[in-house]
C-alpha positions as CSV (number, residue, x, y, z in Angstrom):
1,X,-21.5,-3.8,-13.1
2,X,-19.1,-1.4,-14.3
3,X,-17.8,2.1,-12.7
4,X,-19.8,5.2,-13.8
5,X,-18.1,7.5,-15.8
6,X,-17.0,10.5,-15.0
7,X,-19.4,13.6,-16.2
8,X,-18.5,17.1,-17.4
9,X,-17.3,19.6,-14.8
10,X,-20.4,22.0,-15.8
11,X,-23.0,18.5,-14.7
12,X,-20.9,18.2,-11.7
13,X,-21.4,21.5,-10.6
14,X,-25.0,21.7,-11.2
15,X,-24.9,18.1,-9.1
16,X,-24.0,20.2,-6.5
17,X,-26.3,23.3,-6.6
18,X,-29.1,20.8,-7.1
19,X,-28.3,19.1,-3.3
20,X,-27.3,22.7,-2.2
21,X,-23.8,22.0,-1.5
22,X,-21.7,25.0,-1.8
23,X,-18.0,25.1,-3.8
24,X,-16.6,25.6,-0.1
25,X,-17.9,22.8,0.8
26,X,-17.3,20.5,-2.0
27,X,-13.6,21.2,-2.6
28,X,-13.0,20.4,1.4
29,X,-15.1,17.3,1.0
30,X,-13.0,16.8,-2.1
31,X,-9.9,17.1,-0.3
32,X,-10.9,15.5,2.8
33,X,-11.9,12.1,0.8
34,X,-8.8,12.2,-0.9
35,X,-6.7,12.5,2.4
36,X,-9.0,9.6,3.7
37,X,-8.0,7.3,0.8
38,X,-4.2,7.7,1.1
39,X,-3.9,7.7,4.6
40,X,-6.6,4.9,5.7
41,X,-6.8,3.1,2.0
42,X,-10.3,2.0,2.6
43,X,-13.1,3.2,4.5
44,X,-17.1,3.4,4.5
45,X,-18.9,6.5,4.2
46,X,-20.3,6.0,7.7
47,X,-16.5,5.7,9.2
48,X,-15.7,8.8,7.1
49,X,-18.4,10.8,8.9
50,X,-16.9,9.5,12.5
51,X,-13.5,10.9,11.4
52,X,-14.3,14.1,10.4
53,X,-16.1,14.3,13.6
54,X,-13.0,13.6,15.3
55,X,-10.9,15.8,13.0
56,X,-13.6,18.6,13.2
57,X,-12.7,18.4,17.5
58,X,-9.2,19.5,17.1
59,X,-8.5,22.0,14.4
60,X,-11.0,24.5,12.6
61,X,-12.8,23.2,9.9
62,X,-15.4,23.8,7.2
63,X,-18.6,22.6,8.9
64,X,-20.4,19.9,7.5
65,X,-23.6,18.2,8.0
66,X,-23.3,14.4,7.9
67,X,-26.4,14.3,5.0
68,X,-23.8,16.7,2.5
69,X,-21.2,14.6,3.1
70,X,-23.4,11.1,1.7
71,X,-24.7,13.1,-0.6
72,X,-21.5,13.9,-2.0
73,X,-19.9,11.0,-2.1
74,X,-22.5,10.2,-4.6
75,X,-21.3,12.7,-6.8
76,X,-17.9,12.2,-6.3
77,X,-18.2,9.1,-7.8
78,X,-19.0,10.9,-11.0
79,X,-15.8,12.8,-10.7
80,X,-12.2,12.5,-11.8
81,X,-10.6,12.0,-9.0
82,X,-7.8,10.1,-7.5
83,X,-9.6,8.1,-5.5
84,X,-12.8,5.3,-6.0
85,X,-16.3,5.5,-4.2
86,X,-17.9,2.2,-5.0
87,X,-21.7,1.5,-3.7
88,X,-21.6,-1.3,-1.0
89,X,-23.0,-3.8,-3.5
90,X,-20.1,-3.6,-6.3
91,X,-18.0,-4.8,-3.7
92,X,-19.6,-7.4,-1.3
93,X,-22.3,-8.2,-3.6
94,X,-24.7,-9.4,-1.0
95,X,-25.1,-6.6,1.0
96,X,-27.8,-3.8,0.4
97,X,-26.8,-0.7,-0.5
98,X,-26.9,2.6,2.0
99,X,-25.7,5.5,2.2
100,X,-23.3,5.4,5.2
101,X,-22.3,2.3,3.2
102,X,-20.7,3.6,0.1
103,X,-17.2,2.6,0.3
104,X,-14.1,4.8,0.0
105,X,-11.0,3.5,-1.6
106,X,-7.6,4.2,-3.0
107,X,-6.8,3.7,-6.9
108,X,-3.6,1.9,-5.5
109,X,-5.7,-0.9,-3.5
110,X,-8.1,-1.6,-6.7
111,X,-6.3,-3.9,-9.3
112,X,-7.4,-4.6,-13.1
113,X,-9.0,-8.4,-14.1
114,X,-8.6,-11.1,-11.6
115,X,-8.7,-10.4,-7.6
116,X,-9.8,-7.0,-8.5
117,X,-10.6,-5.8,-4.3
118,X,-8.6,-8.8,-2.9
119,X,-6.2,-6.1,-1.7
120,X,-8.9,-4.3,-0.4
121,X,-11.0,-6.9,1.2
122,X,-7.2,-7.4,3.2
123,X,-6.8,-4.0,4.4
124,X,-10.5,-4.1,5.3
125,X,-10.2,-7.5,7.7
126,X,-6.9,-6.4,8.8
127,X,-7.7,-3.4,10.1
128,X,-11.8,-3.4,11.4
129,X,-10.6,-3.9,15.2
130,X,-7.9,-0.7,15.4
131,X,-9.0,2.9,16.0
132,X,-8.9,5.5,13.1
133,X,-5.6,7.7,13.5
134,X,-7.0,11.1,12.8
135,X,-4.0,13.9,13.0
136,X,-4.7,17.3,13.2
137,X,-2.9,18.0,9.6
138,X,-5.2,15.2,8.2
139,X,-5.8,17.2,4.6
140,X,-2.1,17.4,4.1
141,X,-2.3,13.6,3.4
142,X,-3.4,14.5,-0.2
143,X,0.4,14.5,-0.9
144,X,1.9,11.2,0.1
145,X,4.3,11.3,2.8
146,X,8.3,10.0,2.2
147,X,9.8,9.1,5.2
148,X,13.4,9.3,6.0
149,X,13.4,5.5,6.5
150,X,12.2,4.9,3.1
151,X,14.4,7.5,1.3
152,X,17.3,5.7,3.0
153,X,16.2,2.2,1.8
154,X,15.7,3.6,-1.7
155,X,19.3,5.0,-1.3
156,X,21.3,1.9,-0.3
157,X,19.0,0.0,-2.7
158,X,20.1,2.9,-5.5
159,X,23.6,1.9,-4.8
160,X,24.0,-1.9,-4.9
161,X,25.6,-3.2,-8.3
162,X,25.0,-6.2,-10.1
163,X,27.6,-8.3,-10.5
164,X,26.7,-11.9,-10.9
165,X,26.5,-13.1,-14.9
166,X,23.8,-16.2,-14.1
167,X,21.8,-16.7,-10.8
168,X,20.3,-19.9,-9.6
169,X,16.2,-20.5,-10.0
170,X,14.5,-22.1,-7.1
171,X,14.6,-25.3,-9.0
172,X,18.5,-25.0,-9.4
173,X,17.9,-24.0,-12.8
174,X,21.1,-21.4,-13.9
175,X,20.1,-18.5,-16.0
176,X,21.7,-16.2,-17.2
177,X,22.0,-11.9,-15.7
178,X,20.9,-9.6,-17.9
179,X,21.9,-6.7,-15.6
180,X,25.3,-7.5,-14.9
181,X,27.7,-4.5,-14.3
182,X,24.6,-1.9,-13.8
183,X,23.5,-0.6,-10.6
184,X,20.0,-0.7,-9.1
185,X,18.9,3.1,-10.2
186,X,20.2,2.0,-13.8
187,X,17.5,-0.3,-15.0
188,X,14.1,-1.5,-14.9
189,X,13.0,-4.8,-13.3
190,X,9.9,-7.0,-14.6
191,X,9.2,-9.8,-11.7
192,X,8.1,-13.2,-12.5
193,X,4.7,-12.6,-11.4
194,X,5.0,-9.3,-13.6
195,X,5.9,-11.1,-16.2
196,X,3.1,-13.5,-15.8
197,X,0.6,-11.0,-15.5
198,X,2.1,-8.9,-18.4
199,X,1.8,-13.0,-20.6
200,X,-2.0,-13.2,-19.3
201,X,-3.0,-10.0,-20.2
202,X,-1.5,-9.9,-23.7
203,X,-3.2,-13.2,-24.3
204,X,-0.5,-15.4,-24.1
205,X,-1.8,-18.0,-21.4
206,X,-4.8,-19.6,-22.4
207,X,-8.0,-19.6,-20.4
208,X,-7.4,-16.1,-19.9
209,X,-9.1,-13.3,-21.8
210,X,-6.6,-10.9,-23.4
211,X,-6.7,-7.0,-22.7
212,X,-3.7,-5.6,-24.6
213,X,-4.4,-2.0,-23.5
214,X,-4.4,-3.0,-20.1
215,X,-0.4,-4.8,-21.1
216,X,0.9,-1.5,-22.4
217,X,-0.4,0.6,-19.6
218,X,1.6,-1.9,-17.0
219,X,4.5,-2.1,-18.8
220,X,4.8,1.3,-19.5
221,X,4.4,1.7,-15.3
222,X,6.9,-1.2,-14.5
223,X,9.7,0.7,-17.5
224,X,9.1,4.1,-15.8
225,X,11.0,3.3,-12.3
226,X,14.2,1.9,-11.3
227,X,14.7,-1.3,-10.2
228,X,15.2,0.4,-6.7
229,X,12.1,1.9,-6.2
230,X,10.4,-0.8,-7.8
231,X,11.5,-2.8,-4.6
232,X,11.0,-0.1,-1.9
233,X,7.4,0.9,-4.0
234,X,6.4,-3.0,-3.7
235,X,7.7,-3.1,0.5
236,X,5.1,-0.3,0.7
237,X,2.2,-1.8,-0.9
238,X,3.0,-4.8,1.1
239,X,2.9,-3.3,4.7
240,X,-0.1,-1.0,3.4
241,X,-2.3,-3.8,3.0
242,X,-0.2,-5.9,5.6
243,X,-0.8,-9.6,4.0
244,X,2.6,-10.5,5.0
245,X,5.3,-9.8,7.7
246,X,8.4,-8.1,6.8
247,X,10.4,-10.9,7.3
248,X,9.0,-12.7,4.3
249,X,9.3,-8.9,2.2
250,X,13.1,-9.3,3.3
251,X,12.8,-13.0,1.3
252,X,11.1,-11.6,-1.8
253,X,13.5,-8.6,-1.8
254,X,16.3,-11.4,-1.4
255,X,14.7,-13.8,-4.3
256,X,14.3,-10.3,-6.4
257,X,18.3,-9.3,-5.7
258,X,19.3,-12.6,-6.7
259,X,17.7,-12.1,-10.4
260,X,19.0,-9.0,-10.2
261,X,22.8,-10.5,-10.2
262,X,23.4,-8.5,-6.8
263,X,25.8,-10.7,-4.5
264,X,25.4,-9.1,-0.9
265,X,27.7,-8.4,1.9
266,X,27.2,-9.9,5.3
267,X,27.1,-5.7,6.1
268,X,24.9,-5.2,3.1
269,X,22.7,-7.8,4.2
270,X,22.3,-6.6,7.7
271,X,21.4,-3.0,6.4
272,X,19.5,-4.0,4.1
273,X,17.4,-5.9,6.8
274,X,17.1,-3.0,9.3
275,X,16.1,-0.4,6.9
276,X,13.4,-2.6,5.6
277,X,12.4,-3.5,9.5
278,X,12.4,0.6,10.0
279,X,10.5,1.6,7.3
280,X,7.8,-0.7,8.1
281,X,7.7,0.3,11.3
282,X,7.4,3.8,11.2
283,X,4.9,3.8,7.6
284,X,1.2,5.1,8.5
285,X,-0.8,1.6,7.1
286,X,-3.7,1.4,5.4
287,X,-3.9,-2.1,7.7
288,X,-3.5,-0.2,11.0
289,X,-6.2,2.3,10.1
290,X,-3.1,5.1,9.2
291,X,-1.8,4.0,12.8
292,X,2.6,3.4,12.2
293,X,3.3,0.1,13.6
294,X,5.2,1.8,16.4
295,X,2.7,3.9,17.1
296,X,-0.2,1.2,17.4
297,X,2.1,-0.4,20.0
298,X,2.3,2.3,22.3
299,X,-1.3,3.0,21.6
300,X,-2.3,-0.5,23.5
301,X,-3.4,-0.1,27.1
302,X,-2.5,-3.9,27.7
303,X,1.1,-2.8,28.7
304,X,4.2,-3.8,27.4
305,X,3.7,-5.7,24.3
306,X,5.8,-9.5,23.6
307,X,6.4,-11.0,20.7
308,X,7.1,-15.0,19.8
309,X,9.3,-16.0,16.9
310,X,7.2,-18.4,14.7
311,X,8.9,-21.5,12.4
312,X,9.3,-19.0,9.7
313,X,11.4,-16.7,11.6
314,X,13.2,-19.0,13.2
315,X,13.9,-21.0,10.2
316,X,15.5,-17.4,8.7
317,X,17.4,-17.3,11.7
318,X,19.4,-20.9,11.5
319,X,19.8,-20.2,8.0
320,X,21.6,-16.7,8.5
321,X,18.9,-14.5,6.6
322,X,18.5,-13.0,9.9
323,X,20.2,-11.9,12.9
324,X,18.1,-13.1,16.0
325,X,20.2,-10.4,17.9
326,X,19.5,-7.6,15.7
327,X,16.2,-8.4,15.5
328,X,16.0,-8.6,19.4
329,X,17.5,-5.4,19.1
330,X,15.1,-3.6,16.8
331,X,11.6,-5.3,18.7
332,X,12.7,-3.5,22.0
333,X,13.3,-0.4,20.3
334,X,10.0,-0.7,19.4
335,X,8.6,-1.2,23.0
336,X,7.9,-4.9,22.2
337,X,9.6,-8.0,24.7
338,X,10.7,-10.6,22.1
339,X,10.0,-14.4,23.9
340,X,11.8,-18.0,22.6
């Protein structure tokens, strides 16, 4: 069951007139979807209703009745826009479809070919028992916010220089650097896993079917950014859907650098571990319901907030990936008691 194509503007607009939805009211609804799917990544049609309830409660809106709004999510779904609305049943195929159902999504959270809503199916377990952050400048989340914590990652990640000529596999294996002497905003960076994904889709790997189109188009996307923002682009799609901590996004960075020929400083390391820690912290999550981890913290009524290190942290800390101390440091900042 594919998605529907998108129709003519002249069809869309006589979609409209035909359910008696005004232009007013479609270009809000238009733009309020659209700040739903960036700043929550997923959400039902039914949640969607609840938040512009809530947003409708503290700042002048256009006024909506809740059957406009199913009605047109349905012809949204015809539309080119930058956003998916999937019926209930293209994504949890047992379930019935509705129209408080319909499911809202981000282009970024849908993949091509294999594990197509795994990302989404994430985001949507991860974040069912938090509230919806609904800020009074909600619509202005059609443009995706930069904070200062992730222009400064991007920035010290800009000006590390690669300076190793072979690295060291995981298996011991040494290969040789083909980036050695550039720095990080000089060149592009293809991953393992990108380059296995780039072999199966080019029909390289057997077993899988081949879908060369689909190889260019991700190519072209992985040539088009730096290695830098590859790596700060990649921590945010990781806290978004929030399958791992940001200690293991400090590991893959580290097994990433290491390709890249880039030898770190003790100093480099430990900045390069705080700004990742602070731009994770203070990035509104698609997991936390557009809720900053920070902000979810200080949200809880339960009181002060602790925090135990598990094996994999502590493991990271004997090692000296981490600085317990620093780490200590950075947790209380963030209103939460670390405990042994």
């Amino acid at each position: 069951m594919g998605y529907p194509k998108a129709l003519s503007e002249k069809s869309i607009r006589r979609m409209y007139e035909t359910l008696g939805i005004s232009e007013e009211k479609a270009a809000f609804m238009r733009k309020f979807i659209h700040a739903c799917a960036n700043l929550y990544g997923t959400l039902t049609a039914g949640e969607a209703w609840d938040v512009y309830r809530e947003l409708s409660a503290k700042t002048a809106t256009v006024l909506l009745r809740r059957r406009e709004l199913y009605a047109a999510l349905g012809v949204l779904r015809r539309e080119q826009v930058p956003f998916y609305v999937f019926e209930v049943d293209e994504v949890y195929s047992d379930e019935k479809r509705a129209d408080n159902m319909r499911i809202i999504a981000s282009r970024e959270l849908v993949v091509p070919g294999y594990g197509k809503f795994m990302d989404l199916y994430c985001v949507d377990k991860m974040a069912c028992d938090k509230p919806f952050f609904v800020p009074k400048d909600l619509l202005d989340y059609t443009e995706r916010r930069v904070s200062e914590f992730e222009r400064r990652l991007l920035k010290d990640l800009s000006g590390l220089k690669s300076t190793m000529t072979e690295y060291e596999t995981p298996l011991g294996q040494k290969m040789r650097c083909k980036y050695v002497g550039k720095r990080l905003d000089e060149f592009s960076f293809i991953s393992g896993y990108d380059d296995f994904e780039l072999s199966r889709l080019r029909g390289e790997i057997p077993g899988y079917k081949p879908n060369p189109e689909k190889a260019r188009e991700l190519e072209a996307r992985l040539q088009s950014v730096t290695a830098a923002r590859y790596l700060v682009d990649r921590l945010r799609r990781e806290s978004n859907v929030g399958r791992i901590t940001p200690a293991s996004s400090i590991r893959n960075i580290l097994d990433d650098l290491n390709v890249m020929g880039v030898d770190l400083t003790e100093k480099q390391f430990d900045r390069l571990a705080e700004d990742v820690n602070d731009m994770h912290n203070n990035q509104n999550l698609w997991c936390n319901h557009g809720w900053t981890p920070i902000e979810l913290v200080r949200l809880s009524p339960r009181g002060p907030v602790a925090m135990s290190f598990g094996p994999g942290l502590r493991e990271l800390f004997e090692d000296g990936t981490l600085d317990r101390d620093n780490m200590v440091r950075r947790l209380n900042e963030a209103g939460i008691m670390a405990e042994d």
